[in-house]
C-alpha angles and dihedrals in degrees: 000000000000099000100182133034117175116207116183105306093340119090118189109199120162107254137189088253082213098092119109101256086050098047086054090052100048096051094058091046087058086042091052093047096050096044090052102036128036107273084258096061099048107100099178130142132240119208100266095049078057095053097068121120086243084057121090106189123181133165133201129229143183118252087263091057094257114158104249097162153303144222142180134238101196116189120227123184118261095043097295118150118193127190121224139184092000101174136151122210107251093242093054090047105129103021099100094263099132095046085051094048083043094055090053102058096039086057087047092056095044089050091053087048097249117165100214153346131255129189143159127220139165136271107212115098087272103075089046091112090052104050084043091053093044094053087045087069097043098268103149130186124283145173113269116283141212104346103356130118139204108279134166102218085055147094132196128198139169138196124196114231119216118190111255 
């Protein structure tokens, strides 16, 4: 595994998220879902669901070692990718952190051979910049996968993975 990659001032390692900084930024990334979706729509990870050996979890972080933000590659059977917990600090929205973030996990999935990525989002305002992030880089809409159902409050997208 490639466990670091450095782009300009952001560097995305894969990181235990149960350091402090990350704890932080994980509960107010479950605040922020359930204050936005119904408490059954919101597919969200805590931090021991994240810590499971199907989990990749990284996190990215300034040249100094500030929390910038974090995301998931979770690793399904049958060459599925999903991506899990992407979310960038407030004060690091708009710098190209979640693309770099992004980057990252899409590589890693390559590397292991999967076929494609997966992810859910929602489908409130909210979630706007990530839909729009996600189609940037080719992630398109799909039915529900693995475990998903059909939900109103959600979106699905998917993106095929070719090997570099």
């Amino acid at each position: 595994m490639n466990d670091t990659t450095t782009r300009g001032d952001v560097r995305v390692a894969v990181e235990d998220p149960s350091a402090t900084d990350v704890l932080a930024l994980l509960q107010e990334h479950l605040d922020d879902m359930f204050a936005t979706s119904p408490p059954e729509s919101v597919h969200a990870l805590d931090v021991e669901r994240l810590r499971v050996p199907e989990i990749t979890f990284v996190t990215a972080r300034s040249a100094e070692g500030t929390l910038l933000g974090c995301g998931a590659l979770k690793e399904h059977a049958g060459g599925l990718g999903e991506l899990k917990s992407m979310r960038t600090t407030a004060a690091a929205r708009g710098r190209g952190v979640a693309t770099t973030v992004l980057v990252f996990l899409l590589d890693e999935a390559r590397r292991r051979g999967m076929d494609r990525v997966s992810l859910e989002t929602g489908t409130e305002a909210y979630f706007a910049p990530a839909r729009r992030l996600y189609a940037r880089h080719g992630f398109v809409g799909s039915p529900p996968f693995a475990d998903y159902t059909d939900d109103p409050n959600s979106v699905f997208m998917t993106l095929g993975l070719q090997v570099r």
